[in-house]
DRENDO-1510 file (C-alpha; in Angstrom, 1 decimal, always signed):
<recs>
REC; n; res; u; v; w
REC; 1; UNK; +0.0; +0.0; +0.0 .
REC; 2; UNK; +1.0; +3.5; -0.8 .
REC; 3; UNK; +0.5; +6.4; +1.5 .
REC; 4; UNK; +0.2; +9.8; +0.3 .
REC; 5; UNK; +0.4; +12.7; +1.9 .
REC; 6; UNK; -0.5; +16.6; -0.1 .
REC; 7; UNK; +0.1; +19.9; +1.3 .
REC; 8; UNK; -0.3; +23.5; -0.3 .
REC; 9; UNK; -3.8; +24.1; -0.3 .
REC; 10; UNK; -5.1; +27.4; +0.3 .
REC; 11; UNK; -6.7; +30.6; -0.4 .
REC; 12; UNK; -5.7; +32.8; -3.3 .
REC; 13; UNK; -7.2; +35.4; -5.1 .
REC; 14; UNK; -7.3; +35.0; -8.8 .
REC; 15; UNK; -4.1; +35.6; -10.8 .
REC; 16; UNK; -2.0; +34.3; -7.7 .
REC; 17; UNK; -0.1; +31.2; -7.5 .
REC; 18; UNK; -0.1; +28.4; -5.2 .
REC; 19; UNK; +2.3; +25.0; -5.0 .
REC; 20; UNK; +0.6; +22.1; -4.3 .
REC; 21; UNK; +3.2; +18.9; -2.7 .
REC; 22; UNK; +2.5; +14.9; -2.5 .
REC; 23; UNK; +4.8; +12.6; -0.6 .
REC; 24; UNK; +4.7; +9.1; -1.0 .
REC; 25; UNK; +5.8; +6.3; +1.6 .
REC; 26; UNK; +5.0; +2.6; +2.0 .
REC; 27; UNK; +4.8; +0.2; -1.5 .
REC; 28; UNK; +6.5; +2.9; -3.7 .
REC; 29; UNK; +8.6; +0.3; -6.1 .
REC; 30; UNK; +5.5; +0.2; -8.4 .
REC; 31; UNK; +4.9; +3.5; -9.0 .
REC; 32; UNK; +4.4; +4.2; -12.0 .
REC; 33; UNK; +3.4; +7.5; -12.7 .
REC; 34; UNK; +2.0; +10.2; -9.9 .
REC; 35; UNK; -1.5; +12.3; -10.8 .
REC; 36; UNK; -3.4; +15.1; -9.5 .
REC; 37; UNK; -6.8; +15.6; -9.5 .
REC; 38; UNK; -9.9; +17.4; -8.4 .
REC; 39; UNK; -13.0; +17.8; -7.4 .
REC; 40; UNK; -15.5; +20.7; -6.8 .
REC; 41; UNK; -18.4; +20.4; -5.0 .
REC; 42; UNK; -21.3; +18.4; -6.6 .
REC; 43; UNK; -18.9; +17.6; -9.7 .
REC; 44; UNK; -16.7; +14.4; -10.5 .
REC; 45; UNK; -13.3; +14.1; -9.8 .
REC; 46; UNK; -11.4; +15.2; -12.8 .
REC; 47; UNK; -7.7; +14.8; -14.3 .
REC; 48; UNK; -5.2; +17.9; -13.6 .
REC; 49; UNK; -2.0; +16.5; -14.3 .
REC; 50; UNK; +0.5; +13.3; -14.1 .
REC; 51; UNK; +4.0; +13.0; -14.2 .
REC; 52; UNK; +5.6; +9.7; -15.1 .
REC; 53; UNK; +8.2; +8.3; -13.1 .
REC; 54; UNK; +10.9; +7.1; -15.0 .
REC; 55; UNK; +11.5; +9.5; -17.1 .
REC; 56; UNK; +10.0; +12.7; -15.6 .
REC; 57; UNK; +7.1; +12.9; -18.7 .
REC; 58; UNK; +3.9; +15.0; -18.2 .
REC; 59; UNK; +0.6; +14.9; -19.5 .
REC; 60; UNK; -2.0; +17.3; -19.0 .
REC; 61; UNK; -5.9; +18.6; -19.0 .
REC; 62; UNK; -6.4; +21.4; -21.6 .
REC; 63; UNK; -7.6; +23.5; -19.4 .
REC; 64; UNK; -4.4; +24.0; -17.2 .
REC; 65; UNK; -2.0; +23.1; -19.9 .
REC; 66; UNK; -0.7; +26.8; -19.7 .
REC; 67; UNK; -1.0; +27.1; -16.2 .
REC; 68; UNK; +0.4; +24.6; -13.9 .
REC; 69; UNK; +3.4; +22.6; -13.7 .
REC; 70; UNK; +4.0; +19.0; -12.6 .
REC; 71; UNK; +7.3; +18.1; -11.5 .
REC; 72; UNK; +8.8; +15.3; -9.2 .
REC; 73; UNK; +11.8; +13.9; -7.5 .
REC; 74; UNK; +11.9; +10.4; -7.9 .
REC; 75; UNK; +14.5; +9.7; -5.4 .
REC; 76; UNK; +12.3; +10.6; -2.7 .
REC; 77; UNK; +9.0; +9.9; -4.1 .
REC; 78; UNK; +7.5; +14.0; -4.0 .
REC; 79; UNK; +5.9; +15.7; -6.3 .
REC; 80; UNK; +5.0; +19.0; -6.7 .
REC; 81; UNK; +2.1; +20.8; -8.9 .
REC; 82; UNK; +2.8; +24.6; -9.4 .
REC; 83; UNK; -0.1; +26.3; -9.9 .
REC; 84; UNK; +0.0; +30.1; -11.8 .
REC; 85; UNK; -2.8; +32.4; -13.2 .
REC; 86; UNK; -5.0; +30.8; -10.7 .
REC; 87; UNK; -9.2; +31.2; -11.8 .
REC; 88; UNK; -12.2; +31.2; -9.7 .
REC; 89; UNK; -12.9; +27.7; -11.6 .
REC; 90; UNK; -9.8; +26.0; -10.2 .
REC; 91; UNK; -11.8; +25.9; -7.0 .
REC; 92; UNK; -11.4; +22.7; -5.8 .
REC; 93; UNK; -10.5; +19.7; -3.2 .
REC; 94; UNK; -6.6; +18.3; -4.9 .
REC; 95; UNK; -6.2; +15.2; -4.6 .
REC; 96; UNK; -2.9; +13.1; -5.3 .
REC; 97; UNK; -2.9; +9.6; -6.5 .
REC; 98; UNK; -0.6; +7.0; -8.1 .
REC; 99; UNK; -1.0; +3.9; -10.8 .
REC; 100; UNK; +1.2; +0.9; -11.7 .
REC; 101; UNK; -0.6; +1.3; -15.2 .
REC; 102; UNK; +1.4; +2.9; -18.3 .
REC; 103; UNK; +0.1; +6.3; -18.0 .
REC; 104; UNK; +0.7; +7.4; -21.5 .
REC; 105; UNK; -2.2; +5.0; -22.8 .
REC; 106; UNK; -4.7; +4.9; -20.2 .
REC; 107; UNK; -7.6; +6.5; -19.8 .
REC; 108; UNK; -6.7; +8.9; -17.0 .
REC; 109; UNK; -9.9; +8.3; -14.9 .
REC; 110; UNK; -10.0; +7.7; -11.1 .
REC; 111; UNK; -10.6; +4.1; -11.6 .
REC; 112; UNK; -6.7; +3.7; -13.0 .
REC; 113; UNK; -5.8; +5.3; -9.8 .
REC; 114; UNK; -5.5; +2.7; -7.1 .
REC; 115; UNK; -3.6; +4.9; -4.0 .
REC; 116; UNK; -5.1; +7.9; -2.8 .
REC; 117; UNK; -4.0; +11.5; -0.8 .
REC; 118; UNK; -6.2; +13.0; +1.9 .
REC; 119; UNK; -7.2; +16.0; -0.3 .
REC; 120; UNK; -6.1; +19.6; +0.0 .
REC; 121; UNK; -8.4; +22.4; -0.2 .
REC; 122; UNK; -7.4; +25.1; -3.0 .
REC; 123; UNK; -9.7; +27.9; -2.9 .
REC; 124; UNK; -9.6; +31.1; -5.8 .
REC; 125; UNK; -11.6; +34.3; -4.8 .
REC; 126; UNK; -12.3; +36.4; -7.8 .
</recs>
């Protein structure tokens, strides 16, 4: 089992810039690429961004493609989602998750997702 653990949430007003961390501990060998997701109230949970592990590759939703950044360290399991030109519609709960699966091909849904982070509140005010 893999344990993950986000910090970074916050308030912001819109335009601002917040930096969103997950650690991972526990069965990390099978990692295979590290996602972030969220979910605003009364919506799905929805694909942000993923980095893969072995070589550092990131894949994206369009609609924060010019806007945030996901990077990791592999040798100690972090990764980080830098978030700029924050909107009102990024308001969200952030969640963190991992997959054994190859995440170039998946479908990058919540079922491919089989670890999970508490959730981090990330709140834009316009």
């Amino acid at each position: 089992q893999v344990l993950l653990v986000e910090s970074g949430g916050g308030l912001v007003q819109a335009g601002g810039s917040l930096r969103l961390s997950c650690e991972a501990s526990g069965r990390t060998v099978g990692i295979a690429a590290m996602a972030w997701f969220r979910q605003a109230p009364g919506k799905e949970r929805d694909f942000v961004a993923a980095v893969r592990w072995r070589d550092g590759s990131t894949y994206y939703e369009d609609s924060v493609k010019d806007r945030f950044t996901i990077s990791m360290d592999n040798t100690n399991y972090t990764a980080w989602l830098q978030m700029n030109s924050l909107k009102p519609e990024d308001t969200a709960v952030y969640y963190c998750a991992v997959t054994d699966l190859p995440i170039a091909t998946i479908t990058r849904a919540p079922r491919h997702f089989d670890s999970w982070g508490q959730g981090t509140q990330v709140t834009v005010s316009s």
